[in-house]
MDAnalysis code that builds the backbone (N, CA, C; Angstrom):
import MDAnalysis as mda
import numpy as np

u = mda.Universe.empty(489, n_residues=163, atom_resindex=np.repeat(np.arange(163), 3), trajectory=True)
u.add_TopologyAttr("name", ["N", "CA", "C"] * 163)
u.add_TopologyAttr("resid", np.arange(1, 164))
u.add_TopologyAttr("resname", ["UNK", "UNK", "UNK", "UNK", "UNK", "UNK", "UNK", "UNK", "UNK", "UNK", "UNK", "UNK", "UNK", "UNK", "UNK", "UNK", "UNK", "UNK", "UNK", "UNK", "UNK", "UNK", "UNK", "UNK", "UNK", "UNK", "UNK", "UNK", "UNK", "UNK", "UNK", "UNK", "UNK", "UNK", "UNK", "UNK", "UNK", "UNK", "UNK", "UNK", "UNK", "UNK", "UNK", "UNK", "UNK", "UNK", "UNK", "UNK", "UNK", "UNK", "UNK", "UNK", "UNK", "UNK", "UNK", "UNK", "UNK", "UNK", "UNK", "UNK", "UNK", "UNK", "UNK", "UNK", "UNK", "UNK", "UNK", "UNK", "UNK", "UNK", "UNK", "UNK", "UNK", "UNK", "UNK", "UNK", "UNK", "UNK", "UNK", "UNK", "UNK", "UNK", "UNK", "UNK", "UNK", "UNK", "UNK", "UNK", "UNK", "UNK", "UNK", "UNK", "UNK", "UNK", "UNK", "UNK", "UNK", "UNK", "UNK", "UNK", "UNK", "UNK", "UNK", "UNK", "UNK", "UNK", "UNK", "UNK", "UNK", "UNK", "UNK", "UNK", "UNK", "UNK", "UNK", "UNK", "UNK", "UNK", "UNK", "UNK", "UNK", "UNK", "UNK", "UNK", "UNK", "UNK", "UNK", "UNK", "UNK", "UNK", "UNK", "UNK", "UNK", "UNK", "UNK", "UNK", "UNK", "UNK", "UNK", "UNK", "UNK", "UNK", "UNK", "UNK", "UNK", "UNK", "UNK", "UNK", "UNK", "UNK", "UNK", "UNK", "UNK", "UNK", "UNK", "UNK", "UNK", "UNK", "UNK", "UNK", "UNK", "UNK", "UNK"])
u.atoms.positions = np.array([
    [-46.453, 87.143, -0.714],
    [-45.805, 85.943, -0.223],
    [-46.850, 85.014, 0.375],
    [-47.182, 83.575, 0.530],
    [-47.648, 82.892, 0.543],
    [-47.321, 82.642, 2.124],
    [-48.322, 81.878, 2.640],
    [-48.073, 81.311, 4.099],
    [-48.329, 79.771, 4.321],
    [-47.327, 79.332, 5.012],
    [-47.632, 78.214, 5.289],
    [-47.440, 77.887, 7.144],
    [-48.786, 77.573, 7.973],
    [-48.700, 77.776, 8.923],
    [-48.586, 76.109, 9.784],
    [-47.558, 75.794, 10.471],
    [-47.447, 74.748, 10.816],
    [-48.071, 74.625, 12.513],
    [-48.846, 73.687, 12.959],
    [-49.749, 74.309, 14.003],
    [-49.657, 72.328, 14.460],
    [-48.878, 72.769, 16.111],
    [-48.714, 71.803, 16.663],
    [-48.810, 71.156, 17.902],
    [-48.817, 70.230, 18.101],
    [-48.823, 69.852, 19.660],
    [-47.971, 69.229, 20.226],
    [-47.362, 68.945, 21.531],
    [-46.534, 67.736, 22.126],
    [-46.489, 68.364, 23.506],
    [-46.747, 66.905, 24.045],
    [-46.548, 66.601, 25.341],
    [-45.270, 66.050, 25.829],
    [-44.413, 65.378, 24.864],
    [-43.440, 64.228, 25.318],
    [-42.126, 64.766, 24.464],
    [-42.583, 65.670, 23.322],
    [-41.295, 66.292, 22.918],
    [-41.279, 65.500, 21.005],
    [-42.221, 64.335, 21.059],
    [-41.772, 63.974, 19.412],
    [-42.964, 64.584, 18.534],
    [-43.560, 65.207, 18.846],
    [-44.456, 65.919, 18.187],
    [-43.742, 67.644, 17.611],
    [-43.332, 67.647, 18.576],
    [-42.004, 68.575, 18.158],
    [-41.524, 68.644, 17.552],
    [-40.963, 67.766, 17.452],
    [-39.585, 67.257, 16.908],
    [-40.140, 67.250, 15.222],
    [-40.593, 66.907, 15.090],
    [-41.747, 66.449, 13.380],
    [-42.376, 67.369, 13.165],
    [-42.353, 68.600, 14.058],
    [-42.929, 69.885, 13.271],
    [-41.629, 70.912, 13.372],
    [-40.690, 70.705, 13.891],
    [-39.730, 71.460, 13.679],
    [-38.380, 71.220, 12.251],
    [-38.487, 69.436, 12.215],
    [-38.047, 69.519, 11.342],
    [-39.032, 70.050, 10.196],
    [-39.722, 69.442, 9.885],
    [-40.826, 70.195, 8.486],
    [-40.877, 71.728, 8.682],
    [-40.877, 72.689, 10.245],
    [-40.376, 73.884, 9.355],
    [-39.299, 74.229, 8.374],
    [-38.223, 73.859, 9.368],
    [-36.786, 74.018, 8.882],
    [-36.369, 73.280, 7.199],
    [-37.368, 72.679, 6.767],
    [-37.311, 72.117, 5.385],
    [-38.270, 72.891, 4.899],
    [-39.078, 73.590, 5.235],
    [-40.172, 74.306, 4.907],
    [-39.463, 75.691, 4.057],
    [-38.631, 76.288, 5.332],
    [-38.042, 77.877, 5.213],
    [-36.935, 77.543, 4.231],
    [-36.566, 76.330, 4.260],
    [-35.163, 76.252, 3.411],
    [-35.944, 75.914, 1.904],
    [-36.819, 75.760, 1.727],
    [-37.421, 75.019, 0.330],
    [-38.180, 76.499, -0.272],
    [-37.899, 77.460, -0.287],
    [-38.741, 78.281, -0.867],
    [-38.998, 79.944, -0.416],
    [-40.061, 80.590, -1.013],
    [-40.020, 82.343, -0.371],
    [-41.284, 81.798, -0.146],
    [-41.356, 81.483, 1.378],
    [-43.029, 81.334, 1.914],
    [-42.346, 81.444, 3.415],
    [-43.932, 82.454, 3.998],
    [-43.854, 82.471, 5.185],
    [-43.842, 81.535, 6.219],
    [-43.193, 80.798, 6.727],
    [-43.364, 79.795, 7.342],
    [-44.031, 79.771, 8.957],
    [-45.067, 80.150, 9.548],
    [-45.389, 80.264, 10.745],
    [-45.420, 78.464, 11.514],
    [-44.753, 79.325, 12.785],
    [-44.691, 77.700, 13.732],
    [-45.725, 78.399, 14.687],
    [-46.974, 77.633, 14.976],
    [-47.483, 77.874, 16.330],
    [-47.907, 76.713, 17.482],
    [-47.847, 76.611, 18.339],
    [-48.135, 75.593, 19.188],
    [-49.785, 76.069, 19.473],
    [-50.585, 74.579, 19.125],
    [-52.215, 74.430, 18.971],
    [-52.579, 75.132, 20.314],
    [-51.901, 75.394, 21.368],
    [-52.714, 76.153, 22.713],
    [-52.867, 77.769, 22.014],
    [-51.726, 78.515, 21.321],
    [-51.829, 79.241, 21.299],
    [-52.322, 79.658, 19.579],
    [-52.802, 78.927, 18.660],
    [-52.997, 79.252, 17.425],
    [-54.836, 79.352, 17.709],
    [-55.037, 80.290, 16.515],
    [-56.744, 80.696, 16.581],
    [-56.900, 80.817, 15.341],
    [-58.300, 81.066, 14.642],
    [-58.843, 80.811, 13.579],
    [-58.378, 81.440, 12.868],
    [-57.674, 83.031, 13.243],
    [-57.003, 84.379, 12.668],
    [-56.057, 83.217, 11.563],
    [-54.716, 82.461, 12.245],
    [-53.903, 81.941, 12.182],
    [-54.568, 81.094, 10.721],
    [-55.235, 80.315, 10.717],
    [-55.758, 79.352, 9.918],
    [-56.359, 80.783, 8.712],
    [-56.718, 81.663, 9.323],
    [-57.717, 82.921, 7.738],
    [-56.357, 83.326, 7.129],
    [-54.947, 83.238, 7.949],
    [-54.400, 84.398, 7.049],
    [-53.037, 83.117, 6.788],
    [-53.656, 81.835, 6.601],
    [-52.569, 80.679, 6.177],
    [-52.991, 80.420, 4.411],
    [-52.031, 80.114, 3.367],
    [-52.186, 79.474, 2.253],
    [-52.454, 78.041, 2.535],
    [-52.028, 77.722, 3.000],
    [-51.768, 76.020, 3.736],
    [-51.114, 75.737, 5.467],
    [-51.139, 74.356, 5.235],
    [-51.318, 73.686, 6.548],
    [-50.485, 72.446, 6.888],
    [-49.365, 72.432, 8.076],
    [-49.203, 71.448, 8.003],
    [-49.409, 71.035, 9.974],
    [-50.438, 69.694, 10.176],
    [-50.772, 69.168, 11.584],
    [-49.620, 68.188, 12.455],
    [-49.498, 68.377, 13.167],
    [-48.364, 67.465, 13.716],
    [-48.733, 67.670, 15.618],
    [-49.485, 66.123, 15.772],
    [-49.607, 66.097, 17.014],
    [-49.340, 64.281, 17.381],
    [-49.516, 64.264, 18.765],
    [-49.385, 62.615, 19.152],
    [-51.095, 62.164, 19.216],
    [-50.770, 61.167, 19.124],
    [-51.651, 60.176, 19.421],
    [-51.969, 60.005, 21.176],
    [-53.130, 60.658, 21.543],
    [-53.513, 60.052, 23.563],
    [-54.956, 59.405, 23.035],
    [-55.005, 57.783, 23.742],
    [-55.965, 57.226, 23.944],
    [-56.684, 57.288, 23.171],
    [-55.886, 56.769, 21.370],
    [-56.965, 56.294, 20.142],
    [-57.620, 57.261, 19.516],
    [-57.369, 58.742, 20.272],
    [-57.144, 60.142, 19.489],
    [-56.577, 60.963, 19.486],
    [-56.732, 62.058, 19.266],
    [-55.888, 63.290, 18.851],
    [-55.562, 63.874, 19.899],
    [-54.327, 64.192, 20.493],
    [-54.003, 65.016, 22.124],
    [-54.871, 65.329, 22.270],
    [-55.536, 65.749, 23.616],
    [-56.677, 66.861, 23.802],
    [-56.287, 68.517, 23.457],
    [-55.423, 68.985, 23.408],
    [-54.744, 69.769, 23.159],
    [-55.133, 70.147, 21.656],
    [-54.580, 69.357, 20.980],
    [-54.999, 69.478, 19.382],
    [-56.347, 69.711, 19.274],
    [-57.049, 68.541, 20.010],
    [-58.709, 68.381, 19.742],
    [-59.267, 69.540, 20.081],
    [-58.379, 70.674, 21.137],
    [-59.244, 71.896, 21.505],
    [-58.501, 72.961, 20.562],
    [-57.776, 72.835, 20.392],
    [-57.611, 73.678, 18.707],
    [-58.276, 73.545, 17.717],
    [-58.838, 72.515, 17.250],
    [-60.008, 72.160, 16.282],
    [-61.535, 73.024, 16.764],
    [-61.500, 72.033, 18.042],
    [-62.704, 73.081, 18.306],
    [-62.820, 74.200, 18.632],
    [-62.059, 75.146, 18.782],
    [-61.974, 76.645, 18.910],
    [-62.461, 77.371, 17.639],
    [-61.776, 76.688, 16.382],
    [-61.341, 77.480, 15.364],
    [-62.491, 76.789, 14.165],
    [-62.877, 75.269, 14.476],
    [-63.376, 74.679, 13.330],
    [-64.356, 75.753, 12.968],
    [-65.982, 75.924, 13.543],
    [-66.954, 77.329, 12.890],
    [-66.719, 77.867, 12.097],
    [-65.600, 79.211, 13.063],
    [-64.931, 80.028, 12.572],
    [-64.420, 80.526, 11.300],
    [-63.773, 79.219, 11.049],
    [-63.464, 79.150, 9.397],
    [-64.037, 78.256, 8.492],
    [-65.316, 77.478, 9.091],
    [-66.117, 76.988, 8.048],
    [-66.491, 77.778, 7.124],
    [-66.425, 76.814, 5.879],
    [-66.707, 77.888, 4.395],
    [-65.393, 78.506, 4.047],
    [-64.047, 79.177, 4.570],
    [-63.131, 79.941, 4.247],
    [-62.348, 79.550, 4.298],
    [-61.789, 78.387, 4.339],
    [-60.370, 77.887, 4.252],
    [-60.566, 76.706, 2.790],
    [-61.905, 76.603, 2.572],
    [-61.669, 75.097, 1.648],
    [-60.799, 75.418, 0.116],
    [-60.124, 73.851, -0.123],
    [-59.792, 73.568, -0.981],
    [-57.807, 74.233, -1.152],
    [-57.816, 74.811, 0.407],
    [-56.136, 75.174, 0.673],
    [-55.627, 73.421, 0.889],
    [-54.345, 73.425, 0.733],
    [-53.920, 72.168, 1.103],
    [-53.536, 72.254, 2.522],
    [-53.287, 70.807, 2.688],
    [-52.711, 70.648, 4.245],
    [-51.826, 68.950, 4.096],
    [-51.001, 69.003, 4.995],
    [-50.297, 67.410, 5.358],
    [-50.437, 67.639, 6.926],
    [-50.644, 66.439, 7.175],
    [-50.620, 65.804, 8.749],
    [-49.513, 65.046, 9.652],
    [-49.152, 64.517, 11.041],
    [-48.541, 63.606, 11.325],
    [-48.669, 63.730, 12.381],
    [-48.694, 62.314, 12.399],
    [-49.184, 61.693, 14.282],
    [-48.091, 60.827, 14.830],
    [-47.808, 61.514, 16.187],
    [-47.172, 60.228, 16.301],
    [-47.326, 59.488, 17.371],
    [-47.070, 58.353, 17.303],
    [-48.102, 57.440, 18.473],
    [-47.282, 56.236, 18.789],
    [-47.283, 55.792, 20.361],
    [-46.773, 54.883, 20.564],
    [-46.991, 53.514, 19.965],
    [-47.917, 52.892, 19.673],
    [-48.194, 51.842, 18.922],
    [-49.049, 51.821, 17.324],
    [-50.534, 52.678, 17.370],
    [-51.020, 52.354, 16.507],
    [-50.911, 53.612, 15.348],
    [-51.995, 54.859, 16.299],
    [-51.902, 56.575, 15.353],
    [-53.400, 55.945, 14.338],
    [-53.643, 54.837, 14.066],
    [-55.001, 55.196, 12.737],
    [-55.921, 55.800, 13.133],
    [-56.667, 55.687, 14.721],
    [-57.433, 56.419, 14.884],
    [-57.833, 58.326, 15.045],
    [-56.140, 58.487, 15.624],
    [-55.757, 59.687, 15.517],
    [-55.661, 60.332, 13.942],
    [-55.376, 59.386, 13.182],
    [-55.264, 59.612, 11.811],
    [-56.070, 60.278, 11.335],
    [-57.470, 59.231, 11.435],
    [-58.822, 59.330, 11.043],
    [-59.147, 60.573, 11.430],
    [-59.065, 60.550, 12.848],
    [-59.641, 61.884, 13.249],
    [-59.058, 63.187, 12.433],
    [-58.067, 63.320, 12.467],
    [-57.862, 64.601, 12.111],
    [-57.940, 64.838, 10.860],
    [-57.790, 63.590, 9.662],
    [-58.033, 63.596, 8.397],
    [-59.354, 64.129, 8.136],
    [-60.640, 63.728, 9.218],
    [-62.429, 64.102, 8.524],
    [-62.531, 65.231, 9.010],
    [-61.745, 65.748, 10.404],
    [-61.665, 67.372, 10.973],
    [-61.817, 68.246, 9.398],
    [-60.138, 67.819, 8.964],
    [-59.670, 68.389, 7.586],
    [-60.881, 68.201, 6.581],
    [-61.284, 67.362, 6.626],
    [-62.212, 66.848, 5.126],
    [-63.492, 67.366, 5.304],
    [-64.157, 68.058, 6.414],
    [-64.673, 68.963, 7.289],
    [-64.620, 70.304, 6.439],
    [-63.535, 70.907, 6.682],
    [-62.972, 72.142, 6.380],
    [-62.709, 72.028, 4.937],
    [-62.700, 70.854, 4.134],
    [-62.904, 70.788, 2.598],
    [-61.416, 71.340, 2.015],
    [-60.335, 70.479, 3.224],
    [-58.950, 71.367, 2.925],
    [-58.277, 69.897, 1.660],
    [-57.523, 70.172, 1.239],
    [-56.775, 69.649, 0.059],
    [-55.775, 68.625, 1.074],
    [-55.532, 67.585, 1.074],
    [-54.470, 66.934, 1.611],
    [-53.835, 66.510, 0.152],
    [-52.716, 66.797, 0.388],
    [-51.267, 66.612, -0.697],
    [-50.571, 65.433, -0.356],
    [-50.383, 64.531, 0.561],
    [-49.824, 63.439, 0.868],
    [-50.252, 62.909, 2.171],
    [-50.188, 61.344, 1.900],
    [-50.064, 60.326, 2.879],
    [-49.867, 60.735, 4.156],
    [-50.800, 60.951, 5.377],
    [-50.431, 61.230, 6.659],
    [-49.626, 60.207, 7.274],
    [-48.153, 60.332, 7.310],
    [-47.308, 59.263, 8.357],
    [-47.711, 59.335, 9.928],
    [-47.852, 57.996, 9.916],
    [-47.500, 57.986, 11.979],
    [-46.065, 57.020, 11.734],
    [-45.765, 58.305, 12.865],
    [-44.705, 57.657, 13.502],
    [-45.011, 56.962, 15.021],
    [-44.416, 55.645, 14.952],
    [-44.298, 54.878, 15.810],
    [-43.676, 54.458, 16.856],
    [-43.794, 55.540, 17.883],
    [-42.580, 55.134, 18.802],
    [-42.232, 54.081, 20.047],
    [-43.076, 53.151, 19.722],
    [-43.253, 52.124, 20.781],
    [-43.120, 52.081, 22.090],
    [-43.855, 53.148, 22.295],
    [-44.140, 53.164, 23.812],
    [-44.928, 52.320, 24.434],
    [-44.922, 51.768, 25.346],
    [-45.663, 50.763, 25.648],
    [-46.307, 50.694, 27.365],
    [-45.265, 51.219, 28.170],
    [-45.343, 51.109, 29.795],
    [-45.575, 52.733, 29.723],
    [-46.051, 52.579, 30.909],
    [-46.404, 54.281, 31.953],
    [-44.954, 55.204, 31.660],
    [-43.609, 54.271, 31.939],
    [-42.466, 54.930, 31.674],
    [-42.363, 55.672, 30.709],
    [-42.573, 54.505, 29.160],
    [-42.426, 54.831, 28.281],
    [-43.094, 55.835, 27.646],
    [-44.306, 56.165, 28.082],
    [-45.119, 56.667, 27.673],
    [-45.245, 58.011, 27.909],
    [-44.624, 58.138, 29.136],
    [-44.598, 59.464, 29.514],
    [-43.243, 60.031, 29.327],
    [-42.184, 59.417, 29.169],
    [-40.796, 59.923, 28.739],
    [-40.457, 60.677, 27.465],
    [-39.510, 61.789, 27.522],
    [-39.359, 62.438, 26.624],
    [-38.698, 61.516, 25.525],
    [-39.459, 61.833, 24.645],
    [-39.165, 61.065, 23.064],
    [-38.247, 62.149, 22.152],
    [-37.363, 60.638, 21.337],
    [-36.104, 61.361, 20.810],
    [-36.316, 60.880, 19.523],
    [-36.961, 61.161, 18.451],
    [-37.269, 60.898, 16.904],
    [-36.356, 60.547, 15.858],
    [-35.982, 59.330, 15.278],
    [-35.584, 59.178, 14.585],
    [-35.029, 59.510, 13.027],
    [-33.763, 59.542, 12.205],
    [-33.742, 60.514, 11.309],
    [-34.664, 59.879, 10.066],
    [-35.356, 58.826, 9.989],
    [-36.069, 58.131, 9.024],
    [-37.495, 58.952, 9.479],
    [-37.625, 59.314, 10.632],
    [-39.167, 60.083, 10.339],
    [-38.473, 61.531, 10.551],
    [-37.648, 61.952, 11.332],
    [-37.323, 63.113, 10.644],
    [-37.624, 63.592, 9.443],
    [-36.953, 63.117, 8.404],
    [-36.907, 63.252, 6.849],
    [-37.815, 63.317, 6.068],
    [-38.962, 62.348, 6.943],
    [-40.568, 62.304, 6.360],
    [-41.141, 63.193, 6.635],
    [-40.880, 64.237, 7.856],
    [-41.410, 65.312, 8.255],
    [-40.760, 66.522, 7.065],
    [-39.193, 66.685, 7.278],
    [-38.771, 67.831, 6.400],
    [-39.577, 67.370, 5.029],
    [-39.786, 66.021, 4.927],
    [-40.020, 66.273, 2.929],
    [-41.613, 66.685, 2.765],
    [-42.239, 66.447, 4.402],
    [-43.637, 67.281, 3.995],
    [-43.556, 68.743, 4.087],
    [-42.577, 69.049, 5.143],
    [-42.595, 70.680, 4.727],
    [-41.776, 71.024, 3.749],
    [-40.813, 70.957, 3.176],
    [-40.588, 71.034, 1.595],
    [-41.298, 71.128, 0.834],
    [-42.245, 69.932, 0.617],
    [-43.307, 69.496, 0.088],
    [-44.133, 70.833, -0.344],
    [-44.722, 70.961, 0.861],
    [-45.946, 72.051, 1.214],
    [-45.186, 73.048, 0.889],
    [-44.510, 73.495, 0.914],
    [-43.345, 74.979, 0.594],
    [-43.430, 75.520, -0.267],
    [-42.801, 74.704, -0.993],
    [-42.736, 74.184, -2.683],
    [-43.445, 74.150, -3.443],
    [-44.764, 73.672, -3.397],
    [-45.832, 73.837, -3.961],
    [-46.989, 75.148, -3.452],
    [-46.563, 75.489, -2.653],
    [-47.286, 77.169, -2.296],
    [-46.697, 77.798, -2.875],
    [-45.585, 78.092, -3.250],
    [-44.678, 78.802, -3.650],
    [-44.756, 79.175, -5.485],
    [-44.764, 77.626, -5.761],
    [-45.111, 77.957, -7.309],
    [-46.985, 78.090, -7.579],
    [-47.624, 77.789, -6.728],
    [-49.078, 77.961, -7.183],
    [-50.007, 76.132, -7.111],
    [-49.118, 75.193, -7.365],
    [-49.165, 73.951, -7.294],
    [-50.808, 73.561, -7.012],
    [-50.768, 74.049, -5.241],
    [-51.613, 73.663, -4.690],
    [-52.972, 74.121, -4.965],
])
């Protein structure tokens, strides 16, 4: 059976939200293992014994949570050389912009010589004030859907060999 390990972050709750739906479209799309781990607690093990990948964190201050960013660096070494050419999909979500967060985690990936299968969405949740910014976020079913159809996506194509 194939694995597909979804490895995430959130502070505010919509980072969540976009990796929970893409499991739940993940497990329903196929016979693949679907692992959920939150980036504090995932390690390189996690990434050696994954077929694929799907990233889902917010956007803090024009990059990648710090959170995420110390999941990268724990594990990046580690599995240099041994993960390339698995696929992966991404998603950021960010109060206004997400490209830089984008970037980042796209050359992390391109780093690791992993396969991206689709368009990394940011979602945009227009946060704007201290309030907003720090308030728990409630995700819409238009990025919902963009999330389940990447874990489908990724499912689906582990499943038959695709990737």
């Amino acid at each position: 059976m194939t694995t597909l390990a979804i490895i995430w972050y959130s502070r505010t709750g919509g980072s969540r939200q976009l990796a929970e739906a893409a499991r739940d479209a993940a497990q329903d799309a196929g016979d693949v293992d679907v692992r959920f781990l939150a980036a504090d607690d995932a390690d390189a093990d996690d990434l050696l014994s994954a077929d694929g990948y799907l990233f889902a964190c917010p956007e803090n201050l024009a990059a990648i949570a710090g959170v995420m960013k110390a999941f990268f660096d724990r594990t990046y070494y580690e599995v240099l050389g041994k993960v390339e050419g698995r696929p992966y999909a991404a998603i950021i979500c960010a109060g206004s912009d997400g490209e830089n967060a984008k970037k980042q985690l796209e050359r992390i990936c391109q780093g690791w010589r992993l396969k991206r299968i689709a368009d990394t969405p940011i979602v945009n949740v227009g946060a704007q004030t201290k309030e907003e910014i720090l308030a728990d976020k409630e995700i819409g079913e238009e990025y919902l859907g963009q999330a389940r159809e990447l874990g489908a996506t990724l499912a689906a194509g582990l499943e038959m060999g695709v990737f």
